[in-house]
PADONU-170137 format. One record per residue: x, y, z of N, C-alpha, C, O, CB in turn; residue in three letters. Coordinates in nm, 2 decimals. Glycine has a CB too. Example, Ala and Ser with C-alpha at 12.3 -4.5 7.8 and 13.67 -1.06 7.14 Angstrom:
# residues 2
1.32 / -0.57 / 0.78 / 1.23 / -0.45 / 0.78 / 1.32 / -0.33 / 0.78 / 1.42 / -0.33 / 0.85 / 1.13 / -0.45 / 0.90 / ala
1.28 / -0.22 / 0.71 / 1.37 / -0.11 / 0.71 / 1.29 / 0.00 / 0.79 / 1.34 / 0.11 / 0.80 / 1.41 / -0.06 / 0.57 / ser
END
This chain:
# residues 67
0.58 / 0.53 / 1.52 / 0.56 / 0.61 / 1.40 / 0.43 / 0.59 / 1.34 / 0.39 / 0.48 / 1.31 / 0.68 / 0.59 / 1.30 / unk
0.35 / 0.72 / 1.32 / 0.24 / 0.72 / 1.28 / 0.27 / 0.69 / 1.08 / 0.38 / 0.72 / 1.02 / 0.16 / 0.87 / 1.33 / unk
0.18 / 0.64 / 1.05 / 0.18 / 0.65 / 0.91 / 0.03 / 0.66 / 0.83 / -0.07 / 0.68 / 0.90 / 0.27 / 0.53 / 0.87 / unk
0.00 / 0.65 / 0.75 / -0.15 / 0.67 / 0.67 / -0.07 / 0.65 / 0.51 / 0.03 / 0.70 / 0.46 / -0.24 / 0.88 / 0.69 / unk
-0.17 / 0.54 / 0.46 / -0.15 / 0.49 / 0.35 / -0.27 / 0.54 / 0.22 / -0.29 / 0.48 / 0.11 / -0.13 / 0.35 / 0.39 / unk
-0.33 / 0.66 / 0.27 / -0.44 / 0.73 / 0.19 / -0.36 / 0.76 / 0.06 / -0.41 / 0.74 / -0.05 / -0.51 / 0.86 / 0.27 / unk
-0.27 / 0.81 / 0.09 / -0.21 / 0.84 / -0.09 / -0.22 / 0.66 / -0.16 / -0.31 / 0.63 / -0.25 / 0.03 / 0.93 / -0.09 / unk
-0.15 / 0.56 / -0.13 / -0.18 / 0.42 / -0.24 / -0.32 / 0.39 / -0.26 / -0.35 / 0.32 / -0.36 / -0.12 / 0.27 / -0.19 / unk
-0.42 / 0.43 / -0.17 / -0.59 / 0.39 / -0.18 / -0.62 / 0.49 / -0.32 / -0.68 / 0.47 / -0.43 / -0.71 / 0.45 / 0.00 / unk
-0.54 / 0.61 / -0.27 / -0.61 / 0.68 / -0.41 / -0.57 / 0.66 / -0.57 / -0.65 / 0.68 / -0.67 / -0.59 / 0.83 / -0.39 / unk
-0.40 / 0.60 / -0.56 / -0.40 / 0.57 / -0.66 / -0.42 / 0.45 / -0.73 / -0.41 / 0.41 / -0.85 / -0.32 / 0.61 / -0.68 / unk
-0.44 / 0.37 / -0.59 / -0.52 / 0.24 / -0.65 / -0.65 / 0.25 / -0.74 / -0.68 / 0.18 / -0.84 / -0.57 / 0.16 / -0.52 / unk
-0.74 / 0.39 / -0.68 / -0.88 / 0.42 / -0.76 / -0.83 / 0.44 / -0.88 / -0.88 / 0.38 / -0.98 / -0.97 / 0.55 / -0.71 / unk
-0.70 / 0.53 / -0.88 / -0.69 / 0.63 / -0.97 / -0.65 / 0.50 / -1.08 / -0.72 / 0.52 / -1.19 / -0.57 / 0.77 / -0.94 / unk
-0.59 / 0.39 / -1.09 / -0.53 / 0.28 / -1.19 / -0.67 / 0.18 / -1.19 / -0.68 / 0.06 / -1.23 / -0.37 / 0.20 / -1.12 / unk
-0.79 / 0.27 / -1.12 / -0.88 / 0.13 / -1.15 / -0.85 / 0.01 / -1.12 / -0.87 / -0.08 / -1.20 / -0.90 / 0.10 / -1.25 / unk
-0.79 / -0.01 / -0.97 / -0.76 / -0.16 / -0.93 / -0.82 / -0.19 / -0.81 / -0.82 / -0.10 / -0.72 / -0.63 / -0.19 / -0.91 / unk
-0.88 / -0.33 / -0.79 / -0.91 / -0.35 / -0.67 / -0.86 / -0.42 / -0.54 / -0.81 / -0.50 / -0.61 / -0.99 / -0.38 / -0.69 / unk
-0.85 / -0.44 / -0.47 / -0.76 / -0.49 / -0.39 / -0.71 / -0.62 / -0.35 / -0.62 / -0.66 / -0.27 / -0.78 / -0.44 / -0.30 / unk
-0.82 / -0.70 / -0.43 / -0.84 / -0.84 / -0.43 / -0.72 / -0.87 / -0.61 / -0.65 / -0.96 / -0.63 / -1.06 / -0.90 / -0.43 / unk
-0.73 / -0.78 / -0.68 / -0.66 / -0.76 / -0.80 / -0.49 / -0.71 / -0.78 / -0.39 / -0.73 / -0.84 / -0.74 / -0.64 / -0.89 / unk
-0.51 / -0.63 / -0.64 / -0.35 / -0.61 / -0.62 / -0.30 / -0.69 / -0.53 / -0.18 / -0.69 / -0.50 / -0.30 / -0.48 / -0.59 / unk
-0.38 / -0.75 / -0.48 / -0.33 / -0.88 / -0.41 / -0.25 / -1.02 / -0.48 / -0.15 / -1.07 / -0.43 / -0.45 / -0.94 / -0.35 / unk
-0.30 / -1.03 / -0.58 / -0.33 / -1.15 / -0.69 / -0.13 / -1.06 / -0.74 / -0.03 / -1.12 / -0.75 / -0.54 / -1.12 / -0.85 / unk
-0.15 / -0.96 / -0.75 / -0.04 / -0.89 / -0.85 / 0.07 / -0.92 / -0.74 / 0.17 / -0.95 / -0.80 / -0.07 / -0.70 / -0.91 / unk
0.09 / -0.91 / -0.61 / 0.21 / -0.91 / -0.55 / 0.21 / -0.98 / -0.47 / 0.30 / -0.95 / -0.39 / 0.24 / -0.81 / -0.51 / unk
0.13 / -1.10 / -0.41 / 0.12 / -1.21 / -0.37 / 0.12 / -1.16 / -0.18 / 0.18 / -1.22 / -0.08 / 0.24 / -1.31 / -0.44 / unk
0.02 / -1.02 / -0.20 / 0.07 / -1.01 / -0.02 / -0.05 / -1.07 / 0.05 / -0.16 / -1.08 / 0.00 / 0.09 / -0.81 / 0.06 / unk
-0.04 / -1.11 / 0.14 / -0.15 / -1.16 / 0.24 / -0.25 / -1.06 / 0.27 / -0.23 / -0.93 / 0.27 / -0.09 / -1.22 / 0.37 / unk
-0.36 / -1.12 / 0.30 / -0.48 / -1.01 / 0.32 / -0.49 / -0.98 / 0.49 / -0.56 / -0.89 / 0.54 / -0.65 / -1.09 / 0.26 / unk
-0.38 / -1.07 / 0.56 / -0.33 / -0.97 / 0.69 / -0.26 / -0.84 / 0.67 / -0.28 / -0.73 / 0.72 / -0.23 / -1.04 / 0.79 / unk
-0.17 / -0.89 / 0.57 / -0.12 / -0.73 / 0.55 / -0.16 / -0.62 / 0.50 / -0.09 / -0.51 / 0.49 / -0.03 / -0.71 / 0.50 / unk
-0.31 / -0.65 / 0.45 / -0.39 / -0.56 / 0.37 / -0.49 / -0.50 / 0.51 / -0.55 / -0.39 / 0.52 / -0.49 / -0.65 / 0.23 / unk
-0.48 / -0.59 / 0.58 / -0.58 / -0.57 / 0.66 / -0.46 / -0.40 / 0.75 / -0.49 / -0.29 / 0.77 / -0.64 / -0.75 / 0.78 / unk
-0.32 / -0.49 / 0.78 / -0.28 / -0.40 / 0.86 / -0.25 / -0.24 / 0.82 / -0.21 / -0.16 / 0.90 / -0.18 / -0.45 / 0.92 / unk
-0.27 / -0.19 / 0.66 / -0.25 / -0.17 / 0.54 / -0.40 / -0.06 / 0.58 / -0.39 / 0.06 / 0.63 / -0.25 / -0.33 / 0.41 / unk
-0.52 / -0.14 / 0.56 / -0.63 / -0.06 / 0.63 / -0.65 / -0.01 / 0.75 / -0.75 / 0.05 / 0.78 / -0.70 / -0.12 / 0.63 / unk
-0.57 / -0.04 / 0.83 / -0.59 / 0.03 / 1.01 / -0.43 / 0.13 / 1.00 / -0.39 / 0.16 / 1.11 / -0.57 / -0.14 / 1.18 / unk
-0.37 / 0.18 / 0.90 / -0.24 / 0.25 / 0.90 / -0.15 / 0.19 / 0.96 / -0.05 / 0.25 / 1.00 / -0.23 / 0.37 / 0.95 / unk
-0.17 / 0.06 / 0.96 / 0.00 / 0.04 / 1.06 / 0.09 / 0.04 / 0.98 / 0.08 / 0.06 / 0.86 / 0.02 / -0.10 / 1.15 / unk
0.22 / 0.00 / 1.05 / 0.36 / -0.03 / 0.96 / 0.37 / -0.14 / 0.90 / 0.35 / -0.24 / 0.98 / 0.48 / -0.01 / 1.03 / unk
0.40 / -0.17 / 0.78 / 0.42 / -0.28 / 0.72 / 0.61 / -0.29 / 0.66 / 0.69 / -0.20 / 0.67 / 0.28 / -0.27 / 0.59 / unk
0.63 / -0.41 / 0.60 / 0.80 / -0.45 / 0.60 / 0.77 / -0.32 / 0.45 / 0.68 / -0.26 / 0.40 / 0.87 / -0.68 / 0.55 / unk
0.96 / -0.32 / 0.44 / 1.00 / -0.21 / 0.34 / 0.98 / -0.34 / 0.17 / 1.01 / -0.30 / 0.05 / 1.23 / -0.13 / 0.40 / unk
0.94 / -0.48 / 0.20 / 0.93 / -0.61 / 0.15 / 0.82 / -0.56 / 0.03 / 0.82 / -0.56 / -0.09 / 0.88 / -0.73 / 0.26 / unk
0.70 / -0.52 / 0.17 / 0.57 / -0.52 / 0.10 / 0.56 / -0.39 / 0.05 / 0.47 / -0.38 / -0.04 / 0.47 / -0.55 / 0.19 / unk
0.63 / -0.26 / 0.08 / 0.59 / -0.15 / -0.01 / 0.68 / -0.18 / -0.12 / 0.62 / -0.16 / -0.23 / 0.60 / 0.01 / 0.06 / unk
0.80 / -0.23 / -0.14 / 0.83 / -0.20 / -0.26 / 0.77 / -0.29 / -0.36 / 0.76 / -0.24 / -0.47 / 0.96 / -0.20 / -0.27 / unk
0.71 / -0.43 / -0.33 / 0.64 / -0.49 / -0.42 / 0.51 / -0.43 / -0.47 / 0.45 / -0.46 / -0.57 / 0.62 / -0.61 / -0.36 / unk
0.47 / -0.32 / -0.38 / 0.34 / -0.24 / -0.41 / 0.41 / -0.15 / -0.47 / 0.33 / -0.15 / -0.56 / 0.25 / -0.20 / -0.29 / unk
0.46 / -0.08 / -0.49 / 0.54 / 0.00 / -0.55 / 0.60 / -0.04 / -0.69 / 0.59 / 0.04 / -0.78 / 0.64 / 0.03 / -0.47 / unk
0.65 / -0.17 / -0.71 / 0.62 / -0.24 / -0.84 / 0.50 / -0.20 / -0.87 / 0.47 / -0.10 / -0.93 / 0.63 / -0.40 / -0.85 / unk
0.41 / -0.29 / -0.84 / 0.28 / -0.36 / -0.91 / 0.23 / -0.20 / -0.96 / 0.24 / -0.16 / -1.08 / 0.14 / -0.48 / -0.79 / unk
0.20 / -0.12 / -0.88 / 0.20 / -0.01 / -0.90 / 0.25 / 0.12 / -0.98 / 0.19 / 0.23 / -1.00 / 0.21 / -0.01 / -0.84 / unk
0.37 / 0.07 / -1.03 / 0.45 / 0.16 / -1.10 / 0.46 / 0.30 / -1.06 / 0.42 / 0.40 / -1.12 / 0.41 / 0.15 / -1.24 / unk
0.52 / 0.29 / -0.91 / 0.52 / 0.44 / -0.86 / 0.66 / 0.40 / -0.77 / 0.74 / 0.31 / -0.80 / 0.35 / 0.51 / -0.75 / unk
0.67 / 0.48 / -0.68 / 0.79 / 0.49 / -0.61 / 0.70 / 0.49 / -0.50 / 0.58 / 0.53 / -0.52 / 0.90 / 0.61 / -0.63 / unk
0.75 / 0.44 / -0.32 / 0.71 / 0.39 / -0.22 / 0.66 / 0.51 / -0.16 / 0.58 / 0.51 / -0.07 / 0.80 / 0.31 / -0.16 / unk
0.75 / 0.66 / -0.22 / 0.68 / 0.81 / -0.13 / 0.57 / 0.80 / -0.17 / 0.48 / 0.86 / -0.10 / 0.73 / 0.96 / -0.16 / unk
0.51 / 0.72 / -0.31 / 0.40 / 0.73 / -0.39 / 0.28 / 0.66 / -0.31 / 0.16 / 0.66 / -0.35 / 0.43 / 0.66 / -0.53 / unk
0.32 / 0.61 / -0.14 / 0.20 / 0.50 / -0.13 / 0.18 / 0.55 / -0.02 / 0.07 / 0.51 / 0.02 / 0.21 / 0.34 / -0.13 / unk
0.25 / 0.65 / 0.08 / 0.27 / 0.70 / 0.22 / 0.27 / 0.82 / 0.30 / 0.37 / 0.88 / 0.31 / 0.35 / 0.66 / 0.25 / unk
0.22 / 0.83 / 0.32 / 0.27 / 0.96 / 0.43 / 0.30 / 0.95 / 0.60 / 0.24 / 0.88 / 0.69 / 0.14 / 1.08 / 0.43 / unk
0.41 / 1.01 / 0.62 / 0.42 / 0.96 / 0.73 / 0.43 / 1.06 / 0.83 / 0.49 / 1.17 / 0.81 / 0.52 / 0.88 / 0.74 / unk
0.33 / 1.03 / 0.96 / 0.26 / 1.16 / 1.00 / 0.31 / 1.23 / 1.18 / 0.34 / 1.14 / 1.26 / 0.07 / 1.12 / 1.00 / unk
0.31 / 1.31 / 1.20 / 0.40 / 1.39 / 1.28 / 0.35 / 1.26 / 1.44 / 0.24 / 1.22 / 1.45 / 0.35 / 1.61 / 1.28 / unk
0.43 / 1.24 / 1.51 / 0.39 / 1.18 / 1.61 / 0.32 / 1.24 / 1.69 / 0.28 / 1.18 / 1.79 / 0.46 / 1.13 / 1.66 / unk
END
């Protein structure tokens, strides 16, 4: 399953946060940021903690794209 995580980058801009700042906020490893940056799939663990820190809902961080 393809996925693209361009919608949370933008609302990361959009809340003025940086990624070393939402790291700090949800304690994820910077592998999973990394895999986070190449679109891969990450646990349902790590979006909902980003989805906290964030104050959005997990449709809020993803799109998931036709195979």
């Amino acid at each position: 399953m393809r996925v693209s995580y361009e919608p949370m980058w933008r609302l990361l801009q959009d809340k003025g946060l940086t990624i070393p700042e939402l790291r700090r906020m949800t304690g994820i490893a910077a592998s999973t940021f990394t895999k986070i940056r190449r679109n891969e799939c990450v646990s349902l663990d790590v979006l909902a903690r980003l989805a906290k820190a964030l104050e959005c809902g997990i449709d809020d961080l993803l799109v998931i794209l036709d195979a």
